[in-house]
matplotlib code that plots the C-alpha trace (Angstrom):
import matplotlib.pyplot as plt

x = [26.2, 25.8, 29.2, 29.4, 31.1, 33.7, 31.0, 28.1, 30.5, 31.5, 27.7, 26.5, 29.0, 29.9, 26.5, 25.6, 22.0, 20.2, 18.8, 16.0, 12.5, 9.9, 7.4, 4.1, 3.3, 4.6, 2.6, 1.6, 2.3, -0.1, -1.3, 1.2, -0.2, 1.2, 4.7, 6.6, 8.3, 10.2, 13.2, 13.7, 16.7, 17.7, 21.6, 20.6, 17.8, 14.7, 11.1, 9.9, 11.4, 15.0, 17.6, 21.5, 23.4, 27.1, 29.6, 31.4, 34.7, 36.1, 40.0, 42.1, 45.3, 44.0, 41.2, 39.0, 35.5, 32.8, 29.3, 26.5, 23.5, 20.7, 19.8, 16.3, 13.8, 10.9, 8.1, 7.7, 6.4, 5.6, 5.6, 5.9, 9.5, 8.8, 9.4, 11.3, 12.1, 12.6, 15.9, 15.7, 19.2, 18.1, 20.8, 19.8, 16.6, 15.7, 16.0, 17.2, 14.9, 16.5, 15.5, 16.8, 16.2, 17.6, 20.5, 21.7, 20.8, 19.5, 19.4, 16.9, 18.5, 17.4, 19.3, 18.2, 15.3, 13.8, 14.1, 16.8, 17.6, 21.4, 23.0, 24.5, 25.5, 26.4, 26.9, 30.7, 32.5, 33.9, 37.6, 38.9, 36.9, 34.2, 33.4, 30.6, 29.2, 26.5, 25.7, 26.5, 23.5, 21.8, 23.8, 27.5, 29.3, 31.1, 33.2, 32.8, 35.0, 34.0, 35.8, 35.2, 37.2, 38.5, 39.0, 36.2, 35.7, 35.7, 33.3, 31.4, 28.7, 30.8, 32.8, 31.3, 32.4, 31.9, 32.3, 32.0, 34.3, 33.1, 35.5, 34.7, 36.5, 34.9, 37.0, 39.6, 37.7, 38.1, 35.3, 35.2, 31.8, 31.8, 28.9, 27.6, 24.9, 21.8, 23.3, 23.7, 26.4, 28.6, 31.7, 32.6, 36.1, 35.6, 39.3, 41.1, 45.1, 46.8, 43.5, 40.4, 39.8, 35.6, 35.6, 32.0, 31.4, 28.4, 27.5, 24.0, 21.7, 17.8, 17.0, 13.5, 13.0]
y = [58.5, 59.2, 59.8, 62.4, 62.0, 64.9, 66.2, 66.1, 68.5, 70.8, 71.1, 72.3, 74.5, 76.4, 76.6, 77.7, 76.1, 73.1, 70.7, 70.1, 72.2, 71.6, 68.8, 69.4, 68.1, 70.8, 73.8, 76.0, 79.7, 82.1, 85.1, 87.3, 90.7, 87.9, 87.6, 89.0, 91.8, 91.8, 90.4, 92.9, 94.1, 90.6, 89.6, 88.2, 90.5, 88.3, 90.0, 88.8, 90.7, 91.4, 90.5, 90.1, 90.1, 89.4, 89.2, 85.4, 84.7, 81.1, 80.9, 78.7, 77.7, 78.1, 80.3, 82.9, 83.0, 86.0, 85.7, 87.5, 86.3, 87.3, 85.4, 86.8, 86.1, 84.7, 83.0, 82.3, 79.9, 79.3, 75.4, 74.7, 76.0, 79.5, 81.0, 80.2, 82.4, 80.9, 81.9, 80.9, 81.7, 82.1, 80.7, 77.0, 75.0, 74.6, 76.6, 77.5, 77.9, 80.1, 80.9, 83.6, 82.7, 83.4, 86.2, 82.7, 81.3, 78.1, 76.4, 73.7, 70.4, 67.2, 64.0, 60.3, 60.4, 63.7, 67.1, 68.9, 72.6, 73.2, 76.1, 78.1, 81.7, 83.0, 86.2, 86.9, 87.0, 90.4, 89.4, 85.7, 83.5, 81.2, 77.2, 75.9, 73.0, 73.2, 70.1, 69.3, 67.3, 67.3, 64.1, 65.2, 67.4, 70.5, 72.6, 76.3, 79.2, 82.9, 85.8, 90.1, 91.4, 94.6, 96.2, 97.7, 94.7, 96.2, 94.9, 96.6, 97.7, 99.4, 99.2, 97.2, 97.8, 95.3, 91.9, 88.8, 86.0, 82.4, 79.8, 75.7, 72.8, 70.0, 67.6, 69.6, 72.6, 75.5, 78.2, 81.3, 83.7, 87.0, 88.5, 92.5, 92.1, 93.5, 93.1, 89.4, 88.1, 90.2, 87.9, 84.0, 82.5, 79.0, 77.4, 74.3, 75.4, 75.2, 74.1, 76.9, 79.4, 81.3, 84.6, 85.7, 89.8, 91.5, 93.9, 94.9, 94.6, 95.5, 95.3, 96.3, 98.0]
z = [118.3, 114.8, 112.6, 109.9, 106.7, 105.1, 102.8, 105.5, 107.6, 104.5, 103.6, 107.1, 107.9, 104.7, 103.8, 107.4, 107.4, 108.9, 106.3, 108.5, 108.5, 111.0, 110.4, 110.2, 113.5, 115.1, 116.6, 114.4, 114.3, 115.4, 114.0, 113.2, 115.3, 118.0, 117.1, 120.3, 119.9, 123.5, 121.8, 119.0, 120.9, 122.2, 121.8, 117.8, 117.3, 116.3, 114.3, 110.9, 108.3, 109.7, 107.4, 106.9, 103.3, 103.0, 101.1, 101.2, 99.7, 98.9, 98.6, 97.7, 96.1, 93.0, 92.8, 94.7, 94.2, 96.0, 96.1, 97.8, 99.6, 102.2, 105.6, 106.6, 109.7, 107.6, 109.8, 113.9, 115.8, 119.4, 121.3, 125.1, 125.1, 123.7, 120.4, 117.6, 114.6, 111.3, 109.5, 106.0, 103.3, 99.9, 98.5, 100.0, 100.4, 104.1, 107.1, 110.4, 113.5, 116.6, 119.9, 122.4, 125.9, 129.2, 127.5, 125.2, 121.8, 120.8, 117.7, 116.6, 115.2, 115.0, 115.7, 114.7, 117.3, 117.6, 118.1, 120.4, 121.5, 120.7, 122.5, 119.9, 121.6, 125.3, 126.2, 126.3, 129.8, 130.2, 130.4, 129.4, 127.9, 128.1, 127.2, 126.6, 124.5, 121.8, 119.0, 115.2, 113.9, 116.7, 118.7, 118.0, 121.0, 119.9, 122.0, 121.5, 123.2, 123.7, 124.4, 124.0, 121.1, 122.7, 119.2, 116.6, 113.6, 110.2, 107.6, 104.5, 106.3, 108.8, 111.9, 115.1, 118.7, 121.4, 119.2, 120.2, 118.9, 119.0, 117.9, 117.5, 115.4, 113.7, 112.1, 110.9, 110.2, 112.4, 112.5, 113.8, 114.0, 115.3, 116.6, 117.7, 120.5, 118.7, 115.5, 115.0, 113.2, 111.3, 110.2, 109.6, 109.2, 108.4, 107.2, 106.6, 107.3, 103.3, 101.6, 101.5, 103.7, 103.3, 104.9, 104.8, 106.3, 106.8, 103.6, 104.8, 107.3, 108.2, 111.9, 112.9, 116.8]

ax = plt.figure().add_subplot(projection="3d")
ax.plot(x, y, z, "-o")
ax.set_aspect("equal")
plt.show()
């Protein structure tokens, strides 16, 4: 199993994108009159040209720093498992590929071998709350909990009923994502207890139907 150093972990998860892009090898996307369109309204909505800008604040003992950036759905592509949408942050170089099926979300990552599908999201139970395990780098087990948030979640571009809250630990980093079915995700909490704490909330959003 492959270990990860401190800086590895910090890069991944404050950065929130895979350094990994699909090789060449891979199948190519089709035209794009073919993109389906049968998951526009899927639990993260997936179509070329939706898009998500926050606002992501860094505290710390210190100092507090706030910038802005923009996650958008920029290319598709279809192999033998379905389709995968390409999520690309233009803040970083690389990108995220994400793929809805069966009501769940699945991440692509790669370990030291090849190429593995990482279940990212579940749909949240309707009381208590749910375990499941998804990967970090494509080898490494993560435990992730889900539960409904009974209560609206406030953020800049407005108030969102019917949250999900998803909540994992690497190291000793906690992270917490919350996520509107049909929305995608509108906040992240990612904290080390008395060092930083990023608080990232949905500003914006562009969602095509």
């Amino acid at each position: 199993m492959r270990h990860f150093n401190i800086l590895e972990i910090v890069m991944v998860i404050i950065f929130g994108t895979n350094i990994w892009s699909c090789s060449d090898s891979e199948t190519p996307t089709g035209p794009k009159d073919l993109e389906p369109t049968g998951y526009r309204a899927a639990f993260i909505p997936m179509a070329v040209g939706n898009s998500w800008t926050y606002v992501d604040s860094l505290f710390t003992s210190s100092d507090t720093m706030t910038e802005f950036y923009t996650v958008s759905i920029s290319d598709f592509r279809t192999d033998t498992l379905g389709t995968w949408w390409t999520f690309h942050n233009i803040r970083y170089t690389g990108s995220s590929e994400f793929m809805v099926r069966n009501d769940s979300v699945y991440n692509l990552q790669h370990n030291s071998v090849t190429w593995v599908a990482s279940l990212e999201y579940v749909p949240p139970p309707s009381t208590d709350t749910a375990v499941f395990t998804s990967l970090f780098g494509g080898d490494a087990s993560v435990q992730k909990s889900v539960f409904s948030i009974t209560h609206d979640f406030s953020t800049p571009a407005g108030n969102f009923d019917s949250c999900a809250s998803y909540t994992s630990n690497i190291s000793n980093m906690s992270r917490v994502e919350i996520l509107r079915a049909g929305v995608g995700i509108v906040g992240l909490d990612l904290q080390v207890i008395g060092v930083w704490h990023n608080r990232v909330r949905l500003l914006e959003y562009t969602i095509k139907h």
